[in-house]
C-alpha positions as CSV (number, residue, x, y, z in Angstrom):
1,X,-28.6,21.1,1.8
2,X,-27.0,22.5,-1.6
3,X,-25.8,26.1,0.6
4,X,-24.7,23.6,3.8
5,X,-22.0,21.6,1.5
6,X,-21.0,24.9,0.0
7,X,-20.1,26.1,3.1
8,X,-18.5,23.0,4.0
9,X,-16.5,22.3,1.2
10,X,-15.8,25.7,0.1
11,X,-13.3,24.4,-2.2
12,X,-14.7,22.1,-4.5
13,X,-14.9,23.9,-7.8
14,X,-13.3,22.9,-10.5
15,X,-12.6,24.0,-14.1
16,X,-11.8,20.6,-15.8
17,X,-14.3,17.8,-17.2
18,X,-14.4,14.6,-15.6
19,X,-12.0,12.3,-17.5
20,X,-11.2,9.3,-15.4
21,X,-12.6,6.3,-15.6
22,X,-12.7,2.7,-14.5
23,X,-9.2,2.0,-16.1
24,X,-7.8,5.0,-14.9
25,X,-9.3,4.8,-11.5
26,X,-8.1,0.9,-11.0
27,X,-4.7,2.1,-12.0
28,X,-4.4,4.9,-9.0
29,X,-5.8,2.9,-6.6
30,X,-3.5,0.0,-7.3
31,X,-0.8,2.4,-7.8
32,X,-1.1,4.2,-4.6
33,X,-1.6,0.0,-2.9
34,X,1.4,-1.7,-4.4
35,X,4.4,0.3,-2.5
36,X,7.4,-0.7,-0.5
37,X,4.8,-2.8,2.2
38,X,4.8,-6.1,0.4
39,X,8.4,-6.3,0.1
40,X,9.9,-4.7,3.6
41,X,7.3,-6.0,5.7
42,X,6.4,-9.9,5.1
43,X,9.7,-11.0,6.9
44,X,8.6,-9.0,9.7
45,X,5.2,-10.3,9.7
46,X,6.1,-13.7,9.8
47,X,8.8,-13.4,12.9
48,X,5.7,-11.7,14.7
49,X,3.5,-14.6,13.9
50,X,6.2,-17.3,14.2
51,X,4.5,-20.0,11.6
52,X,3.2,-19.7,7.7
53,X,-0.5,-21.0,8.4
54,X,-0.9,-17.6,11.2
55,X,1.0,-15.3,8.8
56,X,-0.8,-15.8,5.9
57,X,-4.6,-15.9,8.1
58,X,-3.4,-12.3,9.1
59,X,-2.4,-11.3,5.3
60,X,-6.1,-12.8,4.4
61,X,-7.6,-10.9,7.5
62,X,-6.1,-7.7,6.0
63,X,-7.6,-8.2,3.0
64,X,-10.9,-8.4,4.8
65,X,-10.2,-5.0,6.7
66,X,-9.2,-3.2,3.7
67,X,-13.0,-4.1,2.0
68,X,-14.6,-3.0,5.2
69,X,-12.8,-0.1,5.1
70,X,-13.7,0.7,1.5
71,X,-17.0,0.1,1.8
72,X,-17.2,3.0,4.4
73,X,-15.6,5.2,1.8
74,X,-17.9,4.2,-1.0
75,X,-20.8,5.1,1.1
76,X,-19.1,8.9,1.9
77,X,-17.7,8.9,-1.6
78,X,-21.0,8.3,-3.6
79,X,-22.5,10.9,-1.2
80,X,-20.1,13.7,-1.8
81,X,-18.5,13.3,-5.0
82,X,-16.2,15.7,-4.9
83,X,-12.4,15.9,-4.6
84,X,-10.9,15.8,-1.0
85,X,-11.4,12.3,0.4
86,X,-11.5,12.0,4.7
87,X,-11.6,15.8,4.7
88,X,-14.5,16.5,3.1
89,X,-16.1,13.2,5.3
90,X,-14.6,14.6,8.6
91,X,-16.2,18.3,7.9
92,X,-19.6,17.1,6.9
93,X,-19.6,15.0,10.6
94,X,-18.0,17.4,12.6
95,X,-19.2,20.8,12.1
96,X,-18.6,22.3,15.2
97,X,-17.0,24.4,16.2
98,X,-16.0,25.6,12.9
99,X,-12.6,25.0,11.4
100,X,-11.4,22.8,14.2
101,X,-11.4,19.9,12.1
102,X,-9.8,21.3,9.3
103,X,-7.1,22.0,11.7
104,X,-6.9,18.7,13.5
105,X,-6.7,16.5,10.1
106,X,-4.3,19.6,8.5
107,X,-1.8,19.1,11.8
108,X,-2.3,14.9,10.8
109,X,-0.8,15.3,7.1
110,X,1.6,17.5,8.2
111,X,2.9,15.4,11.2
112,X,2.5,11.7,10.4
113,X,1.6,11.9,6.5
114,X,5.1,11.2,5.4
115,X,7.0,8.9,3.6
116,X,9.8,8.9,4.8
117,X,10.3,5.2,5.9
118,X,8.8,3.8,2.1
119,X,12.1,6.2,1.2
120,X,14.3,4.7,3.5
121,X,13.7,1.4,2.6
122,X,13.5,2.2,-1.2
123,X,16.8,3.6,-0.8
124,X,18.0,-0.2,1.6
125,X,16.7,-2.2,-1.6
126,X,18.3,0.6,-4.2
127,X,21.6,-0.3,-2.7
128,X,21.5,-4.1,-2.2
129,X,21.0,-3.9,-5.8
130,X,23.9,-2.2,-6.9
131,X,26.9,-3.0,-4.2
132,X,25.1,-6.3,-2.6
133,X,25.3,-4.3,0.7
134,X,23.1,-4.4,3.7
135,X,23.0,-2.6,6.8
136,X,26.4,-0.5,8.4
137,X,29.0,2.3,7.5
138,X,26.5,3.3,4.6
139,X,23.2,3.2,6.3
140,X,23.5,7.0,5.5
141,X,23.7,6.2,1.8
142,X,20.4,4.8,2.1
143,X,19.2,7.7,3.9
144,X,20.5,9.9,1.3
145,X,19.0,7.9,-1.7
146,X,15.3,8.5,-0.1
147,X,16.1,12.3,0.7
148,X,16.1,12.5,-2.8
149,X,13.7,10.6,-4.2
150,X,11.2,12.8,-1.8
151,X,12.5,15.8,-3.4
152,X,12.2,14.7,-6.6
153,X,8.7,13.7,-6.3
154,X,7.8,17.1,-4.8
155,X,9.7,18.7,-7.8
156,X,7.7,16.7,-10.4
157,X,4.5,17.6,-8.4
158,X,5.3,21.0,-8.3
159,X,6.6,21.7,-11.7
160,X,5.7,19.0,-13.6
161,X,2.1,17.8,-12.9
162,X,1.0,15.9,-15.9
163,X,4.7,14.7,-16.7
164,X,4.4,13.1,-12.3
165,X,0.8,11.1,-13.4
166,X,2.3,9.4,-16.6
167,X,5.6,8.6,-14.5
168,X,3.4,7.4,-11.7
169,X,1.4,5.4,-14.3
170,X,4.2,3.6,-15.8
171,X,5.5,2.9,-12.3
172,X,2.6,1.5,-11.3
173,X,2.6,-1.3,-14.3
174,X,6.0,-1.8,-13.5
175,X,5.0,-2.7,-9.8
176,X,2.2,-4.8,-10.7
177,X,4.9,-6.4,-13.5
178,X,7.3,-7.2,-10.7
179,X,4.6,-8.5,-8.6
180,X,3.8,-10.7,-11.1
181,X,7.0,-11.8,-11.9
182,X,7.8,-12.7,-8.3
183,X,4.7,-15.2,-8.7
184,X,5.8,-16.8,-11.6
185,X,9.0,-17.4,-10.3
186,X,7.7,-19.3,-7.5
187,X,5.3,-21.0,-9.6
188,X,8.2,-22.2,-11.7
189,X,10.1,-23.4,-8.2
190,X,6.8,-25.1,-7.4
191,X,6.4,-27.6,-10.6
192,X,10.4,-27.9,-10.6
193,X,11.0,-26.2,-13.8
194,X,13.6,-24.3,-11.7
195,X,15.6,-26.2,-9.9
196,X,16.3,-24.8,-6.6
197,X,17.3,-26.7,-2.6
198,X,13.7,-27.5,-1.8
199,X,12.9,-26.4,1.9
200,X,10.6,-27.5,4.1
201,X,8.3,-24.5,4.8
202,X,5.0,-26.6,4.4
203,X,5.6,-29.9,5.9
204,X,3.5,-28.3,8.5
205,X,2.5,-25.0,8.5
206,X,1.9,-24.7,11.9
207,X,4.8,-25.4,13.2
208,X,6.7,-22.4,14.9
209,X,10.3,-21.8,14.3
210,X,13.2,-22.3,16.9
211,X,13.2,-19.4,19.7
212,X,9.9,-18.4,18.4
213,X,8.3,-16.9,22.2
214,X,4.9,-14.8,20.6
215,X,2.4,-13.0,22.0
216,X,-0.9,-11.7,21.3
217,X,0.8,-8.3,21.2
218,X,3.3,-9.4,18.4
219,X,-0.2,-10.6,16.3
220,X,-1.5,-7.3,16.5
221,X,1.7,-5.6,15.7
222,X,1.8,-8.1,12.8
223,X,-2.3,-7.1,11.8
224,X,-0.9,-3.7,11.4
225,X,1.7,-4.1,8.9
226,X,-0.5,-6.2,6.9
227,X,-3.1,-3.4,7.1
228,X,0.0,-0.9,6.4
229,X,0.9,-2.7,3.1
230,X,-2.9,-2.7,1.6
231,X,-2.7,1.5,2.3
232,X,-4.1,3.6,-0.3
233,X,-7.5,1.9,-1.6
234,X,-8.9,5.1,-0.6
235,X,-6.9,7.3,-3.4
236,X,-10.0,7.7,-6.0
237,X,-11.7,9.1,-3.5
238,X,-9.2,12.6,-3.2
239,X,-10.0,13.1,-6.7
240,X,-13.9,12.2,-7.5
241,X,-14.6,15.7,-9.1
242,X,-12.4,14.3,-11.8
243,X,-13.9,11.2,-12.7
244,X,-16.5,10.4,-14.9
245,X,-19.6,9.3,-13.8
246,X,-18.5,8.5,-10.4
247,X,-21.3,6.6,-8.8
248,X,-20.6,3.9,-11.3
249,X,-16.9,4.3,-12.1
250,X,-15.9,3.9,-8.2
251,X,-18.2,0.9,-7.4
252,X,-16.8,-1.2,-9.9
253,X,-12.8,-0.2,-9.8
254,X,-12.5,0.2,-5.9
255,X,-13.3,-3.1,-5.4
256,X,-12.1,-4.6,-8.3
257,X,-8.6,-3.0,-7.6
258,X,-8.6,-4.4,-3.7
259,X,-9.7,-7.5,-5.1
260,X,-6.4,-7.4,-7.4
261,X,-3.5,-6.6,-4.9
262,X,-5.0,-8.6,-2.5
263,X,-4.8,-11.4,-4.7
264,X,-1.5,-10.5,-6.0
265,X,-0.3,-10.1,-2.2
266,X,-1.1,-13.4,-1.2
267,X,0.3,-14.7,-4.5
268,X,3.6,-13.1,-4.0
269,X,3.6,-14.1,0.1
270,X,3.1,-17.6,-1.3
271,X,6.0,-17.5,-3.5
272,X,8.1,-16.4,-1.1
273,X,7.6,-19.1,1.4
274,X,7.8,-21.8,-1.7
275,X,11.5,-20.2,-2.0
276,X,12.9,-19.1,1.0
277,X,13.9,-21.1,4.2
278,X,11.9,-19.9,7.0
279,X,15.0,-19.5,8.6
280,X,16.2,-17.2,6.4
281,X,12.8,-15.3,5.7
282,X,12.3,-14.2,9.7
283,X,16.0,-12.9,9.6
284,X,15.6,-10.7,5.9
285,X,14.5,-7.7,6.9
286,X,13.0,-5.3,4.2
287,X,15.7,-7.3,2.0
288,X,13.9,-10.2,1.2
């Protein structure tokens, strides 16, 4: 068994200790979680779905997913604790004929691994910020703005390792700050301490809005951005070779870290209905 996973995962040697643990492990999950999904696609997901009570059952649903999904990588991750994640999975499955995996899930990365549209829309919400403008004669502004924040990302990866994983750190309290934040804010709007035009969102919950015509298609097209925004629970498992004592460490901060940014989505979906006119909401865009 010990000379079959050699040969399977012939690169899983490694010269540093094990030096991650729950904390650590919690932060790049939730890091890698909290992105540009729960603020580009909840407008979308709610003119899909067409009323508050079905959008936020799909936002729960996802939650649901993303813990089934986890649990299948705990099973593989506990098995072969190494770094790698789905590729080591995929080659201890399909071992015939040799290499053809490798290929298959290389040609994936390469082809539809990209974040180019978490760029994009970074770039929309970079300048709202700073000129208040949406959409038109400077789309390609945007554009430009997440050219380079991809190149600068590869360059701190490339040049810069441990510099990139305390930036990435930091980033990721700021997210979690800013989801948190957002959820306050509502919660103020909600016991009146800021006084705001009070809309009518959840006089009844099920209520469509005007020239809402759904579908079951638009539901599962919703399902799938939900799903989209709760992407990257599995990020301890590409790096298990560097965390201590990884049976335990990963069964208590994968699921504790879903548990968190599922809580904090719903949170922050919440808030956003307490604030914004469903009107407006459906028509926001990533801008919300």
């Amino acid at each position: 068994m010990a000379s079959e996973q050699s040969r399977l995962l012939p690169n899983l040697n490694h010269h540093h200790e094990p030096h991650l643990g729950v904390f650590a492990c919690m932060s790049l999950i939730i890091n890698k979680m909290i992105g540009t999904g729960i603020f580009s696609t909840p407008a979308l997901i709610f003119y899909l779905c067409g009323n508050i009570g079905t959008s936020l059952i799909l936002w729960l649903i996802g939650g649901i997913v993303t813990f089934c999904g986890l649990s299948v990588y705990l099973e593989f991750g506990l098995e072969l604790p190494f770094n790698g994640g789905e590729k080591n999975y995929l080659q201890r499955v399909f071992t015939r004929p040799r290499k053809l995996i490798d290929c298959v899930y290389a040609a994936q990365i390469v082809l539809l691994g990209f974040s180019s549209g978490n760029s994009y829309a970074f770039g929309k919400y970079v300048l709202f910020a700073m000129t208040g403008k949406r959409d038109g004669e400077d789309d390609w502004i945007s554009r430009v703005i997440g050219v380079g924040v991809i190149t600068f990302a590869i360059y701190l990866h490339v040049f810069h390792s441990g510099l990139s994983t305390r930036i990435f750190t930091i980033l990721g309290f700021i997210k979690v700050f800013i989801l948190a934040l957002i959820i306050s804010l509502g919660f103020l709007v909600f016991v009146g301490l800021i006084d705001i035009d009070q809309n009518d969102n959840f006089s009844n919950i099920w209520l469509n809005y005007d020239g809402f015509s759904g579908n079951s298609y638009n539901l599962s097209v919703g399902l799938l951005q939900v799903i989209y925004s709760f992407k990257g629970w599995e990020n301890a498992n590409y790096v298990l070779s560097e965390i201590k004592n990884p049976h335990k460490t990963l069964k208590i901060s994968a699921p504790l870290s879903v548990l968190l940014t599922t809580g904090l989505y719903f949170l922050v979906i919440l808030s956003y209905y307490l604030v914004i006119p469903k009107e407006e909401f459906k028509s926001s865009g990533v801008l919300i």
